[in-house]
Every structure is written in structure tokens, then in C-alpha cells.
C-alpha positions as CSV (number, residue, x, y, z in Angstrom):
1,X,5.5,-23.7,4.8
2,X,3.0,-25.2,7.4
3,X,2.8,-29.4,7.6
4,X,-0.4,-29.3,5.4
5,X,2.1,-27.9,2.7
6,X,-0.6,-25.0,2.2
7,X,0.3,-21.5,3.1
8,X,-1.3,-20.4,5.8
9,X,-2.2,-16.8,5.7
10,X,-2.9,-13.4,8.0
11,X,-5.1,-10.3,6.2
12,X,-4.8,-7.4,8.0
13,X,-7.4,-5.4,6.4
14,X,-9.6,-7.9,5.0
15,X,-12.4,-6.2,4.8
16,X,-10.9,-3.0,2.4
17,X,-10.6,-3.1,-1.1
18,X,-6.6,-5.4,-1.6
19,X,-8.5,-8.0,1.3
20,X,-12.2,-8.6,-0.3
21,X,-9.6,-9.2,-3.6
22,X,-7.1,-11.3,-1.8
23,X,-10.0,-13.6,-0.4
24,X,-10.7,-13.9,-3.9
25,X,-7.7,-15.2,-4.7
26,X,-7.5,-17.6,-1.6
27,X,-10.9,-19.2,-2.7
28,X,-9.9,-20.1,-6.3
29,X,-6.7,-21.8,-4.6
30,X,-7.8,-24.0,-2.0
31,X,-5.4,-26.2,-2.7
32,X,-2.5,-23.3,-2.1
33,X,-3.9,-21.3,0.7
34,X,-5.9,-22.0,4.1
35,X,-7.1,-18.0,5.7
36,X,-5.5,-18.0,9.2
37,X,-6.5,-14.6,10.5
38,X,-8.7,-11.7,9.7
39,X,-9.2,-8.2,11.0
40,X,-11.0,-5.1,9.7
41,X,-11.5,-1.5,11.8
42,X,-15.1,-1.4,12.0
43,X,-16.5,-3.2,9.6
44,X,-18.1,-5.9,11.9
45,X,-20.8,-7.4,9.2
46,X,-18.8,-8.2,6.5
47,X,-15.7,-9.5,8.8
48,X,-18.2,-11.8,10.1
49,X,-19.1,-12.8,6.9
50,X,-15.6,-13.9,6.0
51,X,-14.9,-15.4,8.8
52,X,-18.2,-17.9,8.6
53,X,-17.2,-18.4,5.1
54,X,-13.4,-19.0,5.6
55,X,-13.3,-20.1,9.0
56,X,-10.2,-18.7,9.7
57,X,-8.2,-19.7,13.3
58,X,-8.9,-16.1,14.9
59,X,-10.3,-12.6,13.5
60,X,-10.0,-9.1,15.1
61,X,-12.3,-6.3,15.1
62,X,-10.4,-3.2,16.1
63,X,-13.0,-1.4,17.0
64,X,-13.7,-2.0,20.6
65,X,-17.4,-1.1,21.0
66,X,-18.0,-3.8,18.2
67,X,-16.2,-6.7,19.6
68,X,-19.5,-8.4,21.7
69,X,-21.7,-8.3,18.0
70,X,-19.0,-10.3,16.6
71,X,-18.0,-12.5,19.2
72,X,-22.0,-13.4,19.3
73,X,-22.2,-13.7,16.0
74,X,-19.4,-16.1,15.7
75,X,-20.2,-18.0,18.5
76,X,-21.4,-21.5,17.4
77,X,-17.8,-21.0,14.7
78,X,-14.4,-22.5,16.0
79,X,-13.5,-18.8,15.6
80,X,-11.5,-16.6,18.5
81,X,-12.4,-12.9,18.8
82,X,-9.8,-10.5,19.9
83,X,-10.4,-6.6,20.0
84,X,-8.2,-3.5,19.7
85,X,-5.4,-2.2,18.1
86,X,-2.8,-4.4,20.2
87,X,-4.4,-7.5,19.0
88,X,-3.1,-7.0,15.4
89,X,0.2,-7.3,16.6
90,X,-0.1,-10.0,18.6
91,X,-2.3,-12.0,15.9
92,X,0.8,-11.6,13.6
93,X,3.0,-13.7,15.7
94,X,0.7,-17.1,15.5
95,X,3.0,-20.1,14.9
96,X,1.2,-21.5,11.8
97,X,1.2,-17.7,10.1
98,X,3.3,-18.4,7.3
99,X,2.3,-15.0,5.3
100,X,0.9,-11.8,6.4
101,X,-0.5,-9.6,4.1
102,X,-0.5,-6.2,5.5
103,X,-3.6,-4.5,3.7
104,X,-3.9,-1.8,6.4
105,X,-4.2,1.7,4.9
106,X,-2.0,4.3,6.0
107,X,0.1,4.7,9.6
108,X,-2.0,1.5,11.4
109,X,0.6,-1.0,9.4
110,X,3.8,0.2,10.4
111,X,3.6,-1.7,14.1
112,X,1.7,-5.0,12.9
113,X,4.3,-5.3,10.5
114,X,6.9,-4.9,12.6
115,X,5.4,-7.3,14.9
116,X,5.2,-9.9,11.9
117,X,8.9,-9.4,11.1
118,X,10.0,-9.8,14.2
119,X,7.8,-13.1,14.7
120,X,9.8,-14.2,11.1
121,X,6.9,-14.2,8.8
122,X,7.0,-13.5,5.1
123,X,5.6,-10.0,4.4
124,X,3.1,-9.1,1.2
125,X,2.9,-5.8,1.2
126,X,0.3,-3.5,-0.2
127,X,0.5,-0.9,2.7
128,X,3.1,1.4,1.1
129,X,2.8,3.8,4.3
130,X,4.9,1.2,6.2
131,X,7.8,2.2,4.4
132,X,6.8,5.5,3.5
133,X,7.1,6.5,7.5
134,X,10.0,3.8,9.0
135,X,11.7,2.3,5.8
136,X,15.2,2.2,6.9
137,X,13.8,0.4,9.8
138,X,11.7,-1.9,8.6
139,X,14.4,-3.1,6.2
140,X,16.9,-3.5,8.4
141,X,14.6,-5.5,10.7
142,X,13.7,-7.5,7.4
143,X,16.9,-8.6,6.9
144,X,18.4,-9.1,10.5
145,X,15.4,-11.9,10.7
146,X,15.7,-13.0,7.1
147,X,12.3,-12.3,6.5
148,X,11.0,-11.7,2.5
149,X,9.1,-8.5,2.0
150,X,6.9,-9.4,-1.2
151,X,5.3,-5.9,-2.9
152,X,1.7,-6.1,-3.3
153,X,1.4,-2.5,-5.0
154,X,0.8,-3.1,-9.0
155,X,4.2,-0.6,-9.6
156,X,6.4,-2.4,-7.4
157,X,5.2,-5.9,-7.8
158,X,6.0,-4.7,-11.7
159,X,9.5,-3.9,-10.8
160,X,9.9,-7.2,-8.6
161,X,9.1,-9.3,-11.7
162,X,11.3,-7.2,-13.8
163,X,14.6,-7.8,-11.5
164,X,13.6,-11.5,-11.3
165,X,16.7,-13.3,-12.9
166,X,18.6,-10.2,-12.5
167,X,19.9,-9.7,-9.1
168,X,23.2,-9.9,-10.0
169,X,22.7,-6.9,-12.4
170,X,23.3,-3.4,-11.3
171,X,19.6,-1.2,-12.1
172,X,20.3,2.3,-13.7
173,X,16.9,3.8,-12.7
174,X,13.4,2.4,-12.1
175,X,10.1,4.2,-14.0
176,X,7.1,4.2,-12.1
177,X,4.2,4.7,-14.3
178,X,1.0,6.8,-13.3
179,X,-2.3,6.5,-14.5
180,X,-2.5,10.2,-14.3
181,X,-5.3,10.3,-12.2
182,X,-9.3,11.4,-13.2
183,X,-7.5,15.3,-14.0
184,X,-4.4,14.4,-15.8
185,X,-4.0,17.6,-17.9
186,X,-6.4,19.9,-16.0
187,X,-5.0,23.2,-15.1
188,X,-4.2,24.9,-11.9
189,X,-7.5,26.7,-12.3
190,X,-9.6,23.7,-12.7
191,X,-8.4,21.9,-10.1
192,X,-9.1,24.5,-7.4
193,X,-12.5,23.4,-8.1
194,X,-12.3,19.9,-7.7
195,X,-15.3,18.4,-5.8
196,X,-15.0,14.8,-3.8
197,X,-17.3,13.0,-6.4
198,X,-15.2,14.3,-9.1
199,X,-12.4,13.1,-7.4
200,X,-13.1,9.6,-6.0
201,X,-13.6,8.6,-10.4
202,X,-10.5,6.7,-11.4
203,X,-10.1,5.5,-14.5
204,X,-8.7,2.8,-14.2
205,X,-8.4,1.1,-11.2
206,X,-11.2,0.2,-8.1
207,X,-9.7,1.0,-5.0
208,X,-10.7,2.2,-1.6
209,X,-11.0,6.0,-0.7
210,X,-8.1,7.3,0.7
211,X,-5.8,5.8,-2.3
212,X,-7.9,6.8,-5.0
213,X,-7.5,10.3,-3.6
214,X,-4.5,10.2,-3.1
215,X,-4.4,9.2,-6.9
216,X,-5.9,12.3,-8.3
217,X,-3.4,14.1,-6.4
218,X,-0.3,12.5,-7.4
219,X,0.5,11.6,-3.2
220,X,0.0,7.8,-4.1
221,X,2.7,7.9,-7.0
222,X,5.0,10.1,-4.4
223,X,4.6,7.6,-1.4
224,X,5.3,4.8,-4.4
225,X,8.6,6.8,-5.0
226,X,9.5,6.8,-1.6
227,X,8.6,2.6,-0.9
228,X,10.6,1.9,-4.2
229,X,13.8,3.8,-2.5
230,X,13.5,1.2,-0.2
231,X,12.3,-1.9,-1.2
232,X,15.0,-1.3,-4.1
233,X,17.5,-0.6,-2.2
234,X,17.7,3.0,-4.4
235,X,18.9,6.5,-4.9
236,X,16.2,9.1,-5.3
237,X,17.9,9.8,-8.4
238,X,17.2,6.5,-10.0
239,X,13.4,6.2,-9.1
240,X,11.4,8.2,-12.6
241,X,7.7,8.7,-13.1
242,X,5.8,8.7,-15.8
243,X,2.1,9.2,-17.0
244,X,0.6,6.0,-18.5
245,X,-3.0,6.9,-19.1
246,X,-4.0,3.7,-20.5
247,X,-2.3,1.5,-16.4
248,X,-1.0,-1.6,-19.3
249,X,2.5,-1.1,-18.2
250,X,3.0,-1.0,-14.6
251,X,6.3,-0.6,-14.1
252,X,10.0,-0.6,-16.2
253,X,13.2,-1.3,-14.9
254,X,16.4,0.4,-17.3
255,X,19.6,-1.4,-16.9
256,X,23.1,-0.9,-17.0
257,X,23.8,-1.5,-20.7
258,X,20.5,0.8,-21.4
259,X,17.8,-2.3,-22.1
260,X,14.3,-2.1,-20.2
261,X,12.1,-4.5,-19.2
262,X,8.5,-3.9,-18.6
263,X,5.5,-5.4,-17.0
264,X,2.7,-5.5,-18.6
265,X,-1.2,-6.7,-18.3
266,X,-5.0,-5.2,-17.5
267,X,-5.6,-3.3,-14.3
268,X,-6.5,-5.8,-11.6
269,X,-4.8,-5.7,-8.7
270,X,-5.8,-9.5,-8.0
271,X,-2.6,-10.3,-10.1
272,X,-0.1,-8.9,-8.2
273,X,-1.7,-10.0,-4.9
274,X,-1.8,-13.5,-6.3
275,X,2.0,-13.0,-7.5
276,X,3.2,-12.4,-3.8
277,X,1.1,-14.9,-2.2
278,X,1.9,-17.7,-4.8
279,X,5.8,-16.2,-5.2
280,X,7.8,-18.2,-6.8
281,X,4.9,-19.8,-8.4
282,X,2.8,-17.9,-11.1
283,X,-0.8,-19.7,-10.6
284,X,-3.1,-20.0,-12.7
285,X,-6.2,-17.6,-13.3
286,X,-9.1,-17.2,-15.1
287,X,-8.2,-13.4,-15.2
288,X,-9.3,-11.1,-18.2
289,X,-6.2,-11.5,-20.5
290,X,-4.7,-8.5,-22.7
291,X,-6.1,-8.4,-26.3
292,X,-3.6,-7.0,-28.4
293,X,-6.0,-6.7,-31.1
294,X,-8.1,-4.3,-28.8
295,X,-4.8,-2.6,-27.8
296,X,-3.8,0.1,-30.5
297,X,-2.2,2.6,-28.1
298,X,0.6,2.9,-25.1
299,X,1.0,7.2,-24.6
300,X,3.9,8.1,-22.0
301,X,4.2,11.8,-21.0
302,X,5.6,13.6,-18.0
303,X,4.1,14.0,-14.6
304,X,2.7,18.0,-13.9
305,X,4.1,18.7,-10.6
306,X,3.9,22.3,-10.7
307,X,-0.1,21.7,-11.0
308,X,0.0,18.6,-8.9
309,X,2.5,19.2,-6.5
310,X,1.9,16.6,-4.2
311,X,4.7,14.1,-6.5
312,X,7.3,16.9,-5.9
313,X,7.4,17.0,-2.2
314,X,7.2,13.2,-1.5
315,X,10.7,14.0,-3.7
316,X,11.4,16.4,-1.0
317,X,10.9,14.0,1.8
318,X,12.8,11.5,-0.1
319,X,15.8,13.6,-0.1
320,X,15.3,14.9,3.2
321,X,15.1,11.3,5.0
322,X,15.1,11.1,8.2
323,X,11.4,11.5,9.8
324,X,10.2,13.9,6.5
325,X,8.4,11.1,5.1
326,X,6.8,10.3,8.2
327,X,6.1,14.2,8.1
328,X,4.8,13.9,4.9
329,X,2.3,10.7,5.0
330,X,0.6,11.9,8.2
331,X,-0.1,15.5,7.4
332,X,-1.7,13.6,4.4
333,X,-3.6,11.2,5.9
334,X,-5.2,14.0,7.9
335,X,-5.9,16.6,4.7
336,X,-7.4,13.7,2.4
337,X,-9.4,12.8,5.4
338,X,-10.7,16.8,5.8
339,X,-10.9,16.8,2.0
340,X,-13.4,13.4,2.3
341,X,-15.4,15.0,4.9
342,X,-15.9,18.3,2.3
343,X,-14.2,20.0,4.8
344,X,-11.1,21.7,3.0
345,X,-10.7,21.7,-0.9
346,X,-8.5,19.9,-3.1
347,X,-5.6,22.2,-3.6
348,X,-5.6,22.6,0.3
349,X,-4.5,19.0,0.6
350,X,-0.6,20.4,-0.8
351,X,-0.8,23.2,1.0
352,X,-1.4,21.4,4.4
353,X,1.1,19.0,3.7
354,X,3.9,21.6,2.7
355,X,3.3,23.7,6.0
356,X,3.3,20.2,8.2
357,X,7.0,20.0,6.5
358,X,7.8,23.3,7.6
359,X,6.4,23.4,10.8
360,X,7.4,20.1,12.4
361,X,10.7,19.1,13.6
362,X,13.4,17.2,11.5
363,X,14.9,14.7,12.9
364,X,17.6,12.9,11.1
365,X,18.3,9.5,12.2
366,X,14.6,8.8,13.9
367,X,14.0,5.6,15.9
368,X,10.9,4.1,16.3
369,X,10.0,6.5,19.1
370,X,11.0,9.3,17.2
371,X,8.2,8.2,14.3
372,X,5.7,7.5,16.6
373,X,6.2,11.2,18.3
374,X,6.7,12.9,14.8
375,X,3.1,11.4,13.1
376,X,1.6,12.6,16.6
377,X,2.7,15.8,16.4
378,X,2.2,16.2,12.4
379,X,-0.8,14.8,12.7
380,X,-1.8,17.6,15.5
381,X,-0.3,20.4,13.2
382,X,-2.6,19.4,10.6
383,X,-5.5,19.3,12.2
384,X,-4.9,22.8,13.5
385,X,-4.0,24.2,10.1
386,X,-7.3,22.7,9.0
């Protein structure tokens, strides 16, 4: 904890969906939390926005050919500028950092993050992809420096509370729930039909593109499968999903002696971002509270892979190990990202990632070089299958 007894904290990815939410919670704290770093990818008007209203020590704009508009605009702030991807991991490292929250979306956290648990700060994690590609590494670098790795994601920050007061007791299985997405019982048929409106609806939860694709697929419950093997420290065998149309429960953990303990509340993913920023202390919130006398109904049913087959080879991956996962998450990134530029169709997004598995070497125990090469060459495989 910094000398002013606040906790000082790093968004990387403010200006996406978890960091707008996340500033949220930071300005109803003031007392608990001073902003010490900001970056976004391109979006130069609203970073600038944040920063003039936070006045963080230092923001980053990735993108290079924006970095002179923001530097002028911040000019008269006590605000430093930095520019390009190598400035996130060197933000990460600032001596009064006490938390980074990693709000990145897909491949760009895995180095940051790195770069923060090397430096010995306290990780909240809401980009799943991290683990997804390198989790055996980033764990073990977690723990050779000590450093916590806090889940941001509304499943696993479900499952963190769960295990709370029960470290010392073995888990039988975790159960993921799914929302089921915007065509939970749609048929193979239907979905070959799928158009990108249709598909950016959710239900139940606001969130930024890619994940809410990656949603109505089932690929956001598979990379959660994969992050929960190991943030969990499990056996792909012990990880379950099920549907949960109405998101209430967000995640269960089943024990030894066959008791399970859920977590429960609305959809709002600024409680579990408050939970790891706040961790060990629940804060207070002037959050919608569950109404029980509103709440008739809690339907489970099992996930369609056959129709949605995305869940079943992030189970593929899982089992694989090695650099499959990696495989997996960048042939993704790059089919969601045709699919959002109406360039391929829905059920294309499986197929791409399936032939990416096929096609691209396996490499069983990868180093970080070995990830970096495989999400290159995935992510060229993809783009040529496209």
C-alpha cells in the first residue's frame, strides 16, 4: 500500500467497457483509490477526458500517430504522455503502482502483464486471454514474485468468493454458468444466418464487441474454462458449464463432501471489479440490489456444443496444453474480427478456428518465444483461410 494509505492504481484499457466501469468505481471511493495510469489504443478523446478528470501520474495512447493530439491536449495538466505498445510495459513498473488492472482485450495483455508481475504488483484481471495463451507461465511467474492475481471476470471472481475461507478444502469441480448468449436454443440452421446486429444483443450483460461476440458463440465461456484451469490450479475435468439464462448465479464451487456454494447478484460487472480492487474489503455501493420478490425463477440446462461448438474445442485446447490455447485464442481474435467487419459469417468463426488447430504447429512445453511465434503464425493462417 502506497504512504497515502490509498491504493494507487494502473488501467490498462481504460477507455473499453471493464475501464469506463472501473473509473466508476474509483470515483465513488476517493478515499480508497488515487488513478495512477491510463492507456487506451486509439481512443484519444475520451483518454483525454479521463485523464483531465482523474489526473492520473502518466497515460499512454498506443496508437502512435495520435500521441501529439494528446500530448497538446494535456499540456497545461501535470500529466506525462508516452506512446506505443512498449510504453504499457514500462508504465506497469512505476514505483507507486500498487494494482494493475489489466482491461486489455485479447493477446495485447499477456506482455503488460508480465511486465507488472515481474515489477511485483498485485494483478486484477479481467483480460482472460492472458491466461488463455501463457497460463502456466504467468502463474508460475505469479508466484516466484509473490504477486496476487485478483479475477476481474464475473465467473471467476464468483468462484474466488466461493473458496474464500476454504483454502484448506480440496474443490471437486467448479460450474461456470453461461448466460447462453442472444441464440441459446437456436438450431444449426438458424444460426448459419446469424447477422452482426443480431449478434452484438446480449441479454444480459453490456460489454465491448469482441466479448459479446465471443458470447453468442460460446468462445467467451471456453476461454473462461481454460483461465479457471489456471487460476484454480484445476483439472479439465473438474471445470463444468452450465446455461443460466437469467446471469443471477455467477459461478458455484462443489466440494469434497458434495455441498455447493454459489454467488449470486444482478449483472454488473462494477461488483466484481470493485471486489478485486477493494479485496479483502467488500465496499460499499449504491448498486441495484437483488429483489427476491421480483425473482421467481433460476433455469439451469446444458450447454449445445454440437450447435455451438466453439465451448468444445476451447475443451480441446485445454486438454491439448501446450501452445493449443494460444492456437485457439488467436485464430479467434482474427475470425470475430472478419465476422465484425461482415466479412465471413457466424458459423465460419468455428470453422476457422478448428483449421488454425489443425494447421499450426503443437508445441508442448512453449516458452514465451514459442507463444509469441505461434499467435504470429495462427494469426497469419487465419487470415489466409479467411
Amino acid at each position: 500500500m502506497s504512504e497515502d494509505n490509498k491504493r494507487h492504481i494502473a488501467i490498462l484499457g481504460s477507455t473499453g467497457s471493464i475501464g469506463k466501469q472501473a473509473l466508476e468505481v474509483i470515483a465513488a471511493h476517493p478515499d480508497v483509490f488515487v488513478v495512477e495510469v491510463l492507456t487506451s489504443n486509439n481512443n484519444a478523446d475520451l483518454l483525454i477526458e479521463q485523464a483531465k478528470k482523474f489526473q492520473p501520474n502518466a497515460v499512454v495512447i498506443v496508437d502512435e500517430s495520435k500521441y501529439q493530439y494528446v500530448k497538446n491536449a494535456l499540456e497545461k495538466e501535470l500529466v506525462k504522455v508516452y506512446t506505443g505498445k512498449e510504453s504499457l510495459s514500462q508504465v506497469v513498473s512505476m514505483e507507486d503502482i500498487d494494482i494493475v488492472l489489466t482491461a486489455l482485450v485479447g493477446y495485447a495483455g499477456l506482455q503488460p502483464t508480465l511486465k507488472a508481475i515481474e515489477a511485483g504488483k498485485t494483478i486484477a484481471l479481467a483480460n482472460k486471454e492472458t491466461l488463455v495463451v501463457a497460463g502456466e507461465l504467468v502463474t508460475t511467474k505469479a508466484r516466484e514474485q509473490g504477486v496476487n492475481i485478483l479475477p476481474v471476470d464475473s465467473e471467476h471472481s464468483a468462484i474466488f468468493q466461493c473458496l474464500i475461507g476454504e483454502w484448506h478444502n480440496p474443490i471437486e469441480k467448479i460450474i461456470l454458468t453461461a448466460s447462453g448468449g442472444p441464440f441459446r436454443g437456436k438450431d444449426a440452421e438458424f444460426i448459419k444466418t446469424i447477422t452482426k446486429a443480431q449478434a452484438l444483443n446480449h441479454p444480459n450483460w453490456k460489454m465491448g464487441n469482441k466479448i459479446t461476440i465471443d458470447s453468442a458463440t460460446l468462445m467467451n465461456k471456453g476461454l473462461e474454462v481454460i483461465e479457471a484451469r489456471w487460476l484454480f490450479n484445476l483439472k479439465p475435468e473438474q471445470i463444468d458449464v452450465v446455461v443460466h439464462p437469467q446471469s443471477i448465479i455467477h459461478s458455484m464451487v462443489q466440494f469434497k463432501d458434495g455441498s455447493i456454494k454459489a454467488q449470486m447478484g444482478l449483472p454488473d460487472m462494477r461488483l466484481p471489479i470493485q471486489f478485486a480492487l477493494g479485496y479483502p474489503a467488500r465496499l460499499p455501493s449504491d448498486f441495484p440490489r437483488l429483489d427476491f420478490d421480483k425473482l421467481h425463477t433460476l433455469t439451469f440446462e446444458k450447454p449445445d456444443i454440437k450447435t455451438f461448438r466453439n465451448l468444445g474445442l476451447a475443451y480441446e485446447a485445454l486438454k491439448n496444453g501446450g501452445n493449443m490455447p494460444c492456437i485457439v485464442n488467436a485464430a479467434n481474435e482474427i475470425a470475430v474480427e472478419a465476422f465484425l467487419n461482415e466479412r465471413i459469417s457466424f458459423t465460419k468463426i468455428s470453422d476457422i478456428i478448428e483449421q488454425s488447430m489443425n494447421a499450426v504447429g503443437f508445441i508442448a512445453k512453449p516458452g514465451y518465444e514459442d507463444y509469441v511465434i505461434t499467435d504470429r503464425l495462427t494469426r497469419a493462417k487465419a487470415t489466409e483461410l479467411i
